[in-house]
Structure formats: C-alpha cells, structure tokens
ROTISE-953398 format. One line per 4 residues: their letters; for each residue x, y, z of N, C-alpha, C, CB. Coordinates in nm, 2 decimals. Atoms other than C-alpha are relative to their C-alpha. Glycine has a CB too. Layout:
A) X/Y/Z/X/Y/Z/X/Y/Z/X/Y/Z | ...
***
This chain:
XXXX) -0.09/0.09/-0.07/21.62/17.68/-11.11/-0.02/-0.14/-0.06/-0.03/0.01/0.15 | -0.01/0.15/-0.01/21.74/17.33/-11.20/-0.09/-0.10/0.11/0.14/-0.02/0.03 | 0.07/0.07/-0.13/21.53/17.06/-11.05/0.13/-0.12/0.00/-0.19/-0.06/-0.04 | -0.09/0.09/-0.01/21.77/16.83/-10.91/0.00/-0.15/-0.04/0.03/0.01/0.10
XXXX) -0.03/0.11/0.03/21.89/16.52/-11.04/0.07/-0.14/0.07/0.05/0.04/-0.08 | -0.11/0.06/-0.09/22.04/16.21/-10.89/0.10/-0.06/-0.06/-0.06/-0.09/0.09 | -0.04/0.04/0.03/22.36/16.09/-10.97/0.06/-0.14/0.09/0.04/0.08/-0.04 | -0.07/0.10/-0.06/22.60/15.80/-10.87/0.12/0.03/-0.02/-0.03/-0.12/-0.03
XXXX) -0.12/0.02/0.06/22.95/15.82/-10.83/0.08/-0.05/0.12/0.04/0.13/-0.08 | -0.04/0.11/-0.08/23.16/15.58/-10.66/0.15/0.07/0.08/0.02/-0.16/-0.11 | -0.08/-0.05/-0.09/23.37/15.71/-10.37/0.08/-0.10/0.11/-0.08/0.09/0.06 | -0.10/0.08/-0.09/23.60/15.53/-10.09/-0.17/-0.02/0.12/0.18/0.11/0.07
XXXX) 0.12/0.07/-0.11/23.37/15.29/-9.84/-0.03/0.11/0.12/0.06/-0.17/0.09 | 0.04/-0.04/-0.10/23.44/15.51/-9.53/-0.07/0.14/-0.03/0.10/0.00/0.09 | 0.09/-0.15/0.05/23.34/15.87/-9.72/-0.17/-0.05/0.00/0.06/0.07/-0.20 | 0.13/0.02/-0.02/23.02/15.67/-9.78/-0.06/-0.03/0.12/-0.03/-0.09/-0.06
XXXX) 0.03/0.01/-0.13/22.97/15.57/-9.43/0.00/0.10/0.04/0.06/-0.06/0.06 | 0.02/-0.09/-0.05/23.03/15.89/-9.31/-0.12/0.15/-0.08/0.15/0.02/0.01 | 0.13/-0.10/0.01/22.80/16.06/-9.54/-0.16/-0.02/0.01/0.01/0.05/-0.13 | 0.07/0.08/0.00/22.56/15.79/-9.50/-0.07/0.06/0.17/0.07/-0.13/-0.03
XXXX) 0.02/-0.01/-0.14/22.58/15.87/-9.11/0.01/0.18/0.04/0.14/-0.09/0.09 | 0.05/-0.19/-0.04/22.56/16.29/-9.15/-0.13/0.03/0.04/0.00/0.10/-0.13 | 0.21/-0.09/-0.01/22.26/16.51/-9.02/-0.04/0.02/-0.13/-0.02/0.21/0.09 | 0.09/-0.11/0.14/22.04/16.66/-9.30/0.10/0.13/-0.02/-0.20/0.07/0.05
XXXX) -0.03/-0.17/0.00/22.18/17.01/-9.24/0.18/-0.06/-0.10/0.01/0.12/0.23 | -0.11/0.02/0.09/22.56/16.82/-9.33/-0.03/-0.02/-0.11/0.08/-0.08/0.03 | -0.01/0.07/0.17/22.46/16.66/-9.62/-0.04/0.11/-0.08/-0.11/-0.14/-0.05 | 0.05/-0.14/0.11/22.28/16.99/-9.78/0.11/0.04/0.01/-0.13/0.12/0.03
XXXX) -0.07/-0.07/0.02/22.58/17.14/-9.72/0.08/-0.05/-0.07/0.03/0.05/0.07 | -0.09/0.05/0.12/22.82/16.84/-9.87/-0.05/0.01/-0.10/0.04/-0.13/-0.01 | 0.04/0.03/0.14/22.58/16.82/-10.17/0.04/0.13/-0.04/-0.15/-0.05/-0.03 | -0.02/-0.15/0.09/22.62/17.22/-10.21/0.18/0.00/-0.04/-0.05/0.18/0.12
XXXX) -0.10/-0.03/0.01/22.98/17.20/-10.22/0.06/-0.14/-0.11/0.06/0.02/0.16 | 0.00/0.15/0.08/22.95/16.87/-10.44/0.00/0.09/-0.12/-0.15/-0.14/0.02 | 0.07/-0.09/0.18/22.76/17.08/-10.71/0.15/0.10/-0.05/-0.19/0.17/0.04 | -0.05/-0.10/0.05/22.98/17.37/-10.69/0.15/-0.05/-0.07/0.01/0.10/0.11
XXXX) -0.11/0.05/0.04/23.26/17.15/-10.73/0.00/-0.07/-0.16/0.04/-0.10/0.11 | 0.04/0.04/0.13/23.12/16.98/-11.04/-0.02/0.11/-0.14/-0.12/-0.07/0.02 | 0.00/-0.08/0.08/23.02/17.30/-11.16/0.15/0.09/-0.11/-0.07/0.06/0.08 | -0.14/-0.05/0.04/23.40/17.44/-11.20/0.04/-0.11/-0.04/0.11/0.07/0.09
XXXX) -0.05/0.04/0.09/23.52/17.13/-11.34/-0.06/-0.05/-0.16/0.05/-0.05/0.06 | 0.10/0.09/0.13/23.25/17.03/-11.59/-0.08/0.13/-0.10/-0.16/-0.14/0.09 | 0.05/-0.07/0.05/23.17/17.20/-11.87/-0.17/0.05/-0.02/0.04/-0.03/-0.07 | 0.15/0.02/-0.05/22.76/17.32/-11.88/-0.03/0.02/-0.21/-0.09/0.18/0.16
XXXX) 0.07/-0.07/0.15/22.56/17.39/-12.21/0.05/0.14/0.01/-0.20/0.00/-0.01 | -0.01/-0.16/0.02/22.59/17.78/-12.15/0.13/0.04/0.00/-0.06/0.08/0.11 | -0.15/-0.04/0.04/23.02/17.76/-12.12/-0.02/-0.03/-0.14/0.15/-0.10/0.08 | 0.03/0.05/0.10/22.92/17.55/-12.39/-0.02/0.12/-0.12/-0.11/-0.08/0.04
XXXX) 0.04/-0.10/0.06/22.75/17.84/-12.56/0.14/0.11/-0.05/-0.10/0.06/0.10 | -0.03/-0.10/0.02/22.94/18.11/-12.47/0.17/-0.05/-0.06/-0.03/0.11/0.14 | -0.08/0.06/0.10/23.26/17.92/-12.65/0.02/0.03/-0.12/-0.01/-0.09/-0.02 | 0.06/0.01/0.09/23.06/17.88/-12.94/0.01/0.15/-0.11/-0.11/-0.03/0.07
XXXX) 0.01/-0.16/0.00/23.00/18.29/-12.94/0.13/0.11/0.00/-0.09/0.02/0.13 | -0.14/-0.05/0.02/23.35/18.37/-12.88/0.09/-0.07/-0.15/0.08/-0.04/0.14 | -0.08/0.07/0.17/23.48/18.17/-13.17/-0.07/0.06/-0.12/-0.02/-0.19/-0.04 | 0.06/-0.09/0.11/23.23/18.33/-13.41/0.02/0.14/0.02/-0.15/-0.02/-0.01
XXXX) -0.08/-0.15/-0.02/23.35/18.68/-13.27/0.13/0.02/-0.06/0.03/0.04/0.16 | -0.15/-0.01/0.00/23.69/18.58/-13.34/-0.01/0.01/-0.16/0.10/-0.14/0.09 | 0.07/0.04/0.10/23.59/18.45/-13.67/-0.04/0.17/-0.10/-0.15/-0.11/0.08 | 0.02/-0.12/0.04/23.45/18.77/-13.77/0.09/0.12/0.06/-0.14/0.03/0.02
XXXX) -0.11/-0.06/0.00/23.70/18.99/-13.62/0.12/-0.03/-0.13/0.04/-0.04/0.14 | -0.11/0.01/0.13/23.98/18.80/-13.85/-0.05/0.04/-0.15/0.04/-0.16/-0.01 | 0.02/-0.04/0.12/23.75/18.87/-14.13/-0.05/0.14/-0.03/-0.07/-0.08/-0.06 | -0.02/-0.16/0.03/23.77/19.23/-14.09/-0.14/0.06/0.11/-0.03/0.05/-0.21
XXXX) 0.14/-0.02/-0.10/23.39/19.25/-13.83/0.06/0.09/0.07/-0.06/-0.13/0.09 | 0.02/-0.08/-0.13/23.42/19.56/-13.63/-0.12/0.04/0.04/0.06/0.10/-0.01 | 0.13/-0.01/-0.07/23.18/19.67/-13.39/-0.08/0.13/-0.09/0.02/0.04/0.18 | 0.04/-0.12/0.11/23.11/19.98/-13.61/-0.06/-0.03/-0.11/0.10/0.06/-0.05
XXXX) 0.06/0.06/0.16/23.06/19.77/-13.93/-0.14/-0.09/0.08/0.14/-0.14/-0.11 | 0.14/0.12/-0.05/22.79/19.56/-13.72/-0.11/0.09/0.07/0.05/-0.14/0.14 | 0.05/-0.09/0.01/22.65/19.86/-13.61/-0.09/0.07/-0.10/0.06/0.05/0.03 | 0.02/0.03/0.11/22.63/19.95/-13.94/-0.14/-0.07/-0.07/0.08/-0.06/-0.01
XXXX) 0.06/0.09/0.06/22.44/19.66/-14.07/-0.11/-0.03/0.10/0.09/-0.10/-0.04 | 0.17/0.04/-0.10/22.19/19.62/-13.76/-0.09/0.14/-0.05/0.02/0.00/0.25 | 0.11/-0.12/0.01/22.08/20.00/-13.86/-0.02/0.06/-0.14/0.05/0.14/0.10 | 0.00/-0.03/0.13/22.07/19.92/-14.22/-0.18/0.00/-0.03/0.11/-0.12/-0.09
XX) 0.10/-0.06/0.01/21.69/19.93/-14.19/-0.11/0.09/0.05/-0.01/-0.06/-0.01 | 0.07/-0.11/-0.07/21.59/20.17/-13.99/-0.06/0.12/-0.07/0.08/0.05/0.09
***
C-alpha cells in the first residue's frame, strides 16, 4: 500500500469551510472519494506501463509477432 501523501489544491472558500468543519468519519470518506476521483482522471506509472506494453505488442504484431512465433522462441532453449 501507498503511504499517503499530502497535497494542495485550491477549491472554492465555502467547500473549504465545510470540509474544514466535517467529522473525521466525513473527511475519510471525502478524501476516499477524492483519491478515487484522481485516480480515473490521472494517469499512474502502471497505465503508464501497461501503454508502454501495448504499443510494443502492437509493434510486434505489425511486424509479423504471433503468439506461436514467441512461443517458439521462449522454448528455443529448452
């Protein structure tokens, strides 16, 4: 698990007041719905990745890579 971080990000006066003036139990729940919200719009390292991993699939697909030929070649020393 991530250890959490703190950010800043600048919101309208009364949202701050009102989150300022929540219980504990609200605010764990705005912050979970904060994250999740950040999470779907912001890319991470691992979309990051798995991008990365699709474009080199694609990549070797156009240049002829089937799963057969990579098959192939993982059990060329066995």
């Amino acid at each position: 698990m991530n250890t959490p971080e703190l950010i800043t990000i600048p919101i309208a006066a009364d949202l701050a007041h009102a989150y300022s003036n929540a219980s504990s139990e609200e605010k764990i729940k705005i912050q979970a719905q904060v994250e999740h919200l950040l999470r779907e719009m912001l890319p991470t390292t691992s979309q990051t990745l798995q991008s990365v991993v699709h474009e080199l699939s694609q990549k070797a697909a156009d240049r002829g890579m089937t799963p057969e030929i990579l098959e192939e070649l993982l059990n060329e020393n066995e």
